[in-house]
C-alpha positions in Angstrom: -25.1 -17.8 -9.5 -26.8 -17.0 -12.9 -27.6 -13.6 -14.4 -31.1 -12.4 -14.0 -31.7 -9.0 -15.7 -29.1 -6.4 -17.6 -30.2 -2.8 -16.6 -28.6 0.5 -18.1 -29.0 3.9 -16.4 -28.5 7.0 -18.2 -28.8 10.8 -16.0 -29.4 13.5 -18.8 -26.9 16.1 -16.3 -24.4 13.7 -17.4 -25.3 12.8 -21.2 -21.7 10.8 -21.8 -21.9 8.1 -19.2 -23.8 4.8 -18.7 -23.7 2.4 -15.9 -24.7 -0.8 -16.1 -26.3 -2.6 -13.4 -26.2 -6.9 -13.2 -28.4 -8.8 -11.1 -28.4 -12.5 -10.2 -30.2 -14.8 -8.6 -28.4 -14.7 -5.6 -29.8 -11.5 -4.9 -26.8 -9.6 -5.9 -26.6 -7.0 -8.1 -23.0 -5.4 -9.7 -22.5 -2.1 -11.1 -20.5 -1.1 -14.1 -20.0 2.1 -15.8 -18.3 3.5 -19.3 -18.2 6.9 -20.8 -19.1 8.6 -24.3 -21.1 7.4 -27.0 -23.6 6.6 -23.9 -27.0 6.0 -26.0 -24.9 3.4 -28.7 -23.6 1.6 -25.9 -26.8 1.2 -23.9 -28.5 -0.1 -27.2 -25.2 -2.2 -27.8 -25.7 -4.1 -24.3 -29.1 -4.7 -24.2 -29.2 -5.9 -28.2 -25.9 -7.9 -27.8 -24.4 -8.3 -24.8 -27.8 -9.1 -23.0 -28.8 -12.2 -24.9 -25.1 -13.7 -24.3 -25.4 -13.1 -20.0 -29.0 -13.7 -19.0 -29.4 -17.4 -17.8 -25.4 -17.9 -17.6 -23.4 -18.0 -14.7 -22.2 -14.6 -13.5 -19.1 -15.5 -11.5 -17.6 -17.2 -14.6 -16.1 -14.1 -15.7 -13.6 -14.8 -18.5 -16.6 -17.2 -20.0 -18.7 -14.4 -20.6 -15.9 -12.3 -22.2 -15.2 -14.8 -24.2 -18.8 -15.2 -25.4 -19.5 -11.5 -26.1 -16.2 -11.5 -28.4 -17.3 -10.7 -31.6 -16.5 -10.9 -34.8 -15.7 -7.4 -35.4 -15.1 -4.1 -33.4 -12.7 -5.4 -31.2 -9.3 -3.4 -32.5 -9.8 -0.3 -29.9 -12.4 1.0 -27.5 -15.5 1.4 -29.6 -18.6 0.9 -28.5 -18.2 -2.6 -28.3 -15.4 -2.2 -26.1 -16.7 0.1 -23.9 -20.3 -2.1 -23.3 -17.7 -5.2 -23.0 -15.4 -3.1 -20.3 -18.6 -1.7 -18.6 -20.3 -5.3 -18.1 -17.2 -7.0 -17.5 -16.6 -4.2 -14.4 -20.0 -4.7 -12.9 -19.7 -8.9 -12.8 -16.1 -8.1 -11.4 -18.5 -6.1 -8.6 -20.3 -9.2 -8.2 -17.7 -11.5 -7.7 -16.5 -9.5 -4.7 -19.9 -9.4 -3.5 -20.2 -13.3 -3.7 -17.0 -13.4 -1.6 -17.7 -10.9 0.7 -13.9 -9.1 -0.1 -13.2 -5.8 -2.2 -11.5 -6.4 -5.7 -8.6 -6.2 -5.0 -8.3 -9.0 -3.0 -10.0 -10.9 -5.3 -7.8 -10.4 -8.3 -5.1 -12.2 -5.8 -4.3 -9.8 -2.8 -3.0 -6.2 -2.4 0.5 -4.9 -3.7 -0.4 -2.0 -1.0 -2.9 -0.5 1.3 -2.6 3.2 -0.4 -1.1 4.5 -3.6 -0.1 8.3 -4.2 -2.5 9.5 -6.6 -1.8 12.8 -9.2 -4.9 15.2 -9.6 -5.3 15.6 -12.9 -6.4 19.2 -13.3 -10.3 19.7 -14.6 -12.8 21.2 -12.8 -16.6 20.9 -11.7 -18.1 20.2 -15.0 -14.8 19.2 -17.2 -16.6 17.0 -20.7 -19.7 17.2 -19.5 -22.2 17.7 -22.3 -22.5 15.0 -25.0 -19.8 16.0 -27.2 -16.3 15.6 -28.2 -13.2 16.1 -26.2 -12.6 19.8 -27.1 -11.7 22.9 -25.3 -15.8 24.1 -25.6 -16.5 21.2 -23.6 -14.1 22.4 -20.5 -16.7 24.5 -18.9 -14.1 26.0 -17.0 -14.8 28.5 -14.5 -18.6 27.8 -14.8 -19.1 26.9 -11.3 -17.7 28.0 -8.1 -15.9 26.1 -5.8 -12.7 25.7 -4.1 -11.3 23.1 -7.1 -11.6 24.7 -10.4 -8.8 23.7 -11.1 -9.4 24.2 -15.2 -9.6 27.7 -15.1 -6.7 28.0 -12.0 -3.9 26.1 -14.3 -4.6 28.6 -17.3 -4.9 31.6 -15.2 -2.3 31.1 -11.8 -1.0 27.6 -12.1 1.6 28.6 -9.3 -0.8 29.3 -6.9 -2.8 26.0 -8.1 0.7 23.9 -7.0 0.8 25.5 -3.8 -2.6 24.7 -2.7 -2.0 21.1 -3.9 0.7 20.8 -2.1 -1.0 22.1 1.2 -3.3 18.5 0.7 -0.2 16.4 0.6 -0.5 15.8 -3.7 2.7 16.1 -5.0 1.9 15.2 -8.8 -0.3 17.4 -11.1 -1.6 17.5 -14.9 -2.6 20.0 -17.1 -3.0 20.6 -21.0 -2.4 23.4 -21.9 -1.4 22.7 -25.1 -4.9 22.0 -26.1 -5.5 25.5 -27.5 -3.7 25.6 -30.0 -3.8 22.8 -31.3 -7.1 22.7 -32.1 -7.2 26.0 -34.2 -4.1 23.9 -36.6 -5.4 20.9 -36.3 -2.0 19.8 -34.9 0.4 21.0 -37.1 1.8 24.1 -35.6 1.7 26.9 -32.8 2.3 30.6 -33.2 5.0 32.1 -31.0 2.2 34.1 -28.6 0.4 30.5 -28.3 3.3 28.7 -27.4 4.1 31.7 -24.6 0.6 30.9 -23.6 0.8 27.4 -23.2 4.3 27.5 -21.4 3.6 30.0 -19.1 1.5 27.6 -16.3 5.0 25.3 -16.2 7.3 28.6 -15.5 4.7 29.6 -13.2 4.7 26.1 -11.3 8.3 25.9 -10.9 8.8 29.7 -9.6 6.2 28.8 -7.1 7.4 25.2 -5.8 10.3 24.5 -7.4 10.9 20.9 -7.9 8.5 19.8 -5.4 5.4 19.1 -7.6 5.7 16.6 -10.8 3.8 17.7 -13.8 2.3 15.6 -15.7 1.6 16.8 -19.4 -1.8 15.9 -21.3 -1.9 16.2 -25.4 -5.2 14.2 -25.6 -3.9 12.6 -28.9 -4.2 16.0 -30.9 -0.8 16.8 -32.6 1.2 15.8 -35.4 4.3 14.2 -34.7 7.0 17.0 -36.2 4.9 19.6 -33.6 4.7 16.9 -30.7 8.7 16.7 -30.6 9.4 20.4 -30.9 6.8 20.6 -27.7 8.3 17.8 -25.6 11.8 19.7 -26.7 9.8 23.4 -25.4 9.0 21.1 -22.3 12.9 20.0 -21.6 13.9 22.6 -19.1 11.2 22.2 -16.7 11.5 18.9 -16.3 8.2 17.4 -16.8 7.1 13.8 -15.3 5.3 12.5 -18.6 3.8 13.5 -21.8 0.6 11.5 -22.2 -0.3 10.9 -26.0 0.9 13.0 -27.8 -0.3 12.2 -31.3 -2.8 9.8 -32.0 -1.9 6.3 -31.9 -2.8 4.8 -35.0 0.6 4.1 -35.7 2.1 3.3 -32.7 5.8 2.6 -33.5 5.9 6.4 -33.8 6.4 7.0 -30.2 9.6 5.6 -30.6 10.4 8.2 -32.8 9.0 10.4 -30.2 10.6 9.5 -27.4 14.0 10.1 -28.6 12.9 13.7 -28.7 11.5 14.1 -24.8 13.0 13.6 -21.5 9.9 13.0 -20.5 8.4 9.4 -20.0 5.9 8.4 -22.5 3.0 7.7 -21.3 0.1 5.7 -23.6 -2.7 5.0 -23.8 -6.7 5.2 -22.2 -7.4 5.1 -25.8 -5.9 1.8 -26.2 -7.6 -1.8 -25.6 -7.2 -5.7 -25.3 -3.7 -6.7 -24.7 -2.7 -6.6 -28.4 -2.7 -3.1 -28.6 -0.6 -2.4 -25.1 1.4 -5.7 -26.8 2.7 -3.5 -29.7 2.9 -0.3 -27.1 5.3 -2.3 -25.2 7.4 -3.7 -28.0 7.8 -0.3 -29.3 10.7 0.0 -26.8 9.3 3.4 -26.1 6.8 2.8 -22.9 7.6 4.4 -20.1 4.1 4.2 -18.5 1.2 2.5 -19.5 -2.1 4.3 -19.0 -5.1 2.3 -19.1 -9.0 3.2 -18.8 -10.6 -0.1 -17.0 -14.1 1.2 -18.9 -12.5 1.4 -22.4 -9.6 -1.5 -22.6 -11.9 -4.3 -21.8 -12.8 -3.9 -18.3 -10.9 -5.3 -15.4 -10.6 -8.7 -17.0 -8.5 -7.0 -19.6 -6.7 -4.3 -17.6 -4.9 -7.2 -14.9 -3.6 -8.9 -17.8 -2.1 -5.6 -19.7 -0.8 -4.9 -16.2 1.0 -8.4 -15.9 2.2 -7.8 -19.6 3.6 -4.4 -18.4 5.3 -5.9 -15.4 6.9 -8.2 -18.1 8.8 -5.6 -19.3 9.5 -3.7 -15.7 6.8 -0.8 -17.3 4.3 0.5 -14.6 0.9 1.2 -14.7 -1.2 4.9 -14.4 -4.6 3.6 -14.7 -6.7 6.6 -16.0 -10.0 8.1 -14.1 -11.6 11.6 -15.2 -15.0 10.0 -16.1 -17.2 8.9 -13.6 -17.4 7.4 -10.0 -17.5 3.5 -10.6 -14.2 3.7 -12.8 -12.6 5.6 -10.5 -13.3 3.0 -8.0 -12.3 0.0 -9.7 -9.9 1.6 -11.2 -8.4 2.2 -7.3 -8.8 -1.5 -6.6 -6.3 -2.4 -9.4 -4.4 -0.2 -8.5 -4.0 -1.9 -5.1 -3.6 -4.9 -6.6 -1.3 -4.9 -9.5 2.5 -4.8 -8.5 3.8 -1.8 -11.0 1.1 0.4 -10.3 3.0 3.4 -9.7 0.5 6.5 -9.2 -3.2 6.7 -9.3 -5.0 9.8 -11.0 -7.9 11.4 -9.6 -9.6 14.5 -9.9 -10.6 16.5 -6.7 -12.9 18.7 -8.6 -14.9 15.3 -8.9 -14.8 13.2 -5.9 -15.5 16.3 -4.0 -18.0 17.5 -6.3 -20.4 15.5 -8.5 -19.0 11.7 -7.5 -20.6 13.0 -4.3 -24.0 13.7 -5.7 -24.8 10.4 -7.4 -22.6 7.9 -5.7 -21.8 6.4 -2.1 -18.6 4.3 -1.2 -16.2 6.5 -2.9 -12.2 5.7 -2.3 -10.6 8.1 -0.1 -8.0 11.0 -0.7 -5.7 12.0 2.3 -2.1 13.8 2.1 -2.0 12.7 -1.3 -2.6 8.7 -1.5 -5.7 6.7 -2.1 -7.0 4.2 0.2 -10.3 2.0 -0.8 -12.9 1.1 1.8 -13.2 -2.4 3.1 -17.0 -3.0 1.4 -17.1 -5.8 -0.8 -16.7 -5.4 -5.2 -15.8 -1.8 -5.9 -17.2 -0.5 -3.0 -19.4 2.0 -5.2 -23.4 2.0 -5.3 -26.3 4.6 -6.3 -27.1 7.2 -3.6 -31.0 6.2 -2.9 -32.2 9.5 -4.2 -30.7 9.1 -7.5 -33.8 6.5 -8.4 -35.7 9.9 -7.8 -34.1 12.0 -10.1 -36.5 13.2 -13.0 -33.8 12.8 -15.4 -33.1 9.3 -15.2 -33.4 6.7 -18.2 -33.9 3.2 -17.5 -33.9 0.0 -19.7 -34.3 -3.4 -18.5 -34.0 -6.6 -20.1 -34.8 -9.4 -18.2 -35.8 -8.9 -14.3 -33.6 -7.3 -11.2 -35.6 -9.1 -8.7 
């Protein structure tokens, strides 16, 4: 079954994601997505990537990594990574197209039939515009709804547990640390910010007590003094994990880290290839590892970081608060993998704009995650998104 045409897709609502779409002679066609840097990595795929999959065959899936391997770019998720992970999810989509079976059957059978998922708390239009992960790109409480769950955490995150908990999801994550650190750059909080930021976990626990795990985001932005005096701050209310807190350019520092929280350490969607989740692990310091299936290198990459984890009894968190055809595949390893322990998901999105642009969409019911039977990821294009006047399409090669 060889590779006919490479065709990227680009909506202008949603400036920071790309999906890639593979057809073969066979007359299927597989759908991958990534997120950020959306215009780089469309010109990446069709000037690189392209050239090494038209012609070859599109069920030998660790060939065409292999081929598209270059010689630089490849230490985290650049742009190279992220057309890499992007094509490599969409050929994944293929092969369980060809076979008729979802993904995770295909990468050797279920672990499970559901897995509890955490809703990870951002809201309609969480990072949408085209720029960098900062607290002007939250838009929260821009658009009504039942799940604004942004603007709820900052303002009545007791009330946000309690109607959480009415769906069955007993895990939740906020950030909101985030403030803060943005006006030092990292290296301190005031006393009124640090009231601020703590108040959503003393409102949680007067709410539900013990019955809802939190999850704590620091999206990488603190120094490492100022990250242990929070995860100390955090002691009391017993948190679940604290997801990268510092950026990991050194990652042997979480070691240091984690001698300073109770919390697991969680690390890292902004990790890739099994080198880097290699020296994660070896740090002695992993308590979960978090992995993006659109920036690590795709599902080919993400099964064997997860076998690596398993390795060294570690479970896996993969990561979805980007778009609808990670979240999918991301659910379908999740089904797979043995040490997958929780699956994130954000209701503000597969209720909300997932909806609008996608069909096939895993399902969330009292709090776990079950994937339809469809073959691939299960995820396609609602028809009238081909209509949309803001759509961007390249081709290279044919899709016919």
């Amino acid at each position: 079954m060889n590779i006919t045409g490479v065709e990227t897709i680009r909506l202008d609502e949603f400036p920071n994601l790309v999906w890639v779409r593979i057809a073969t002679d066979a007359g299927i066609v597989g759908l991958g997505e990534t997120f950020f840097g959306a215009s780089a990595v469309e010109a990446y795929i069709h000037d690189w990537c392209t050239p090494k999959l038209i012609g070859r065959d599109a069920l030998a899936i660790q060939a065409r990594a292999n081929e598209m391997t270059d010689y630089l770019g490849w230490r985290g998720a650049g742009v190279e990574t992220r057309a890499y992970s992007a094509v490599d999810i969409a050929l994944w989509d293929i092969f369980g197209k060809a076979h008729g079976r979802p993904i995770a059957d295909m990468l050797g059978g279920r672990s499970r039939n559901s897995i509890r998922t955490y809703n990870t708390c951002a809201g309609y239009k969480y990072v949408r515009d085209a720029s960098a992960q900062t607290v002007a790109n939250w838009h929260a409480g821009e658009t009504d709804g039942p799940y604004e769950d942004l603007e709820a955490f900052l303002t009545d995150a007791g009330a946000l547990a309690q109607s959480l908990l009415e769906e069955g999801i007993t895990a939740m994550k906020i950030w909101p640390f985030d403030i803060a650190a943005e006006r030092t750059g990292g290296f301190d909080i005031s006393p009124d910010e640090l009231r601020a930021a703590m108040k959503p976990f003393v409102q949680i626990r007067e709410a539900v007590g013990e019955a809802m795990d939190i999850m704590v985001e620091f999206h990488s932005l603190w120094s490492l003094p100022m990250a242990k005096k929070l995860a100390r701050e955090l002691a009391p209310f017993k948190t679940y994990w604290h997801e990268d807190p510092f950026r990991l350019d050194n990652i042997s520092d979480l070691k240091d880290y984690a001698a300073a929280s109770q919390a697991f350490v969680c690390a890292s969607e902004t990790l890739a290839y099994t080198h880097a989740f290699r020296e994660y692990l070896e740090s002695g310091a992993a308590g979960v590892v978090m992995l993006d299936l659109s920036w690590c290198g795709g599902i080919t990459q993400a099964r064997k970081i997860a076998a690596m984890a398993e390795a060294y009894k570690v479970p896996i968190a993969p990561h979805d608060c980007t778009g609808p055809v990670v979240y999918a595949a991301s659910c379908q390893l999740s089904l797979h993998a043995a040490n997958a322990l929780i699956q994130e998901s954000v209701r503000a999105l597969y209720t909300g704009w997932y909806t609008e642009v996608a069909t096939g969409l895993p399902t969330v019911e009292r709090g776990f995650i079950t994937i339809p039977e469809a073959p691939g990821h299960g995820v396609d294009f609602r028809d009238d998104v081909f209509e949309r006047p803001d759509m961007k399409r390249r081709l290279s090669g044919r899709l016919d």
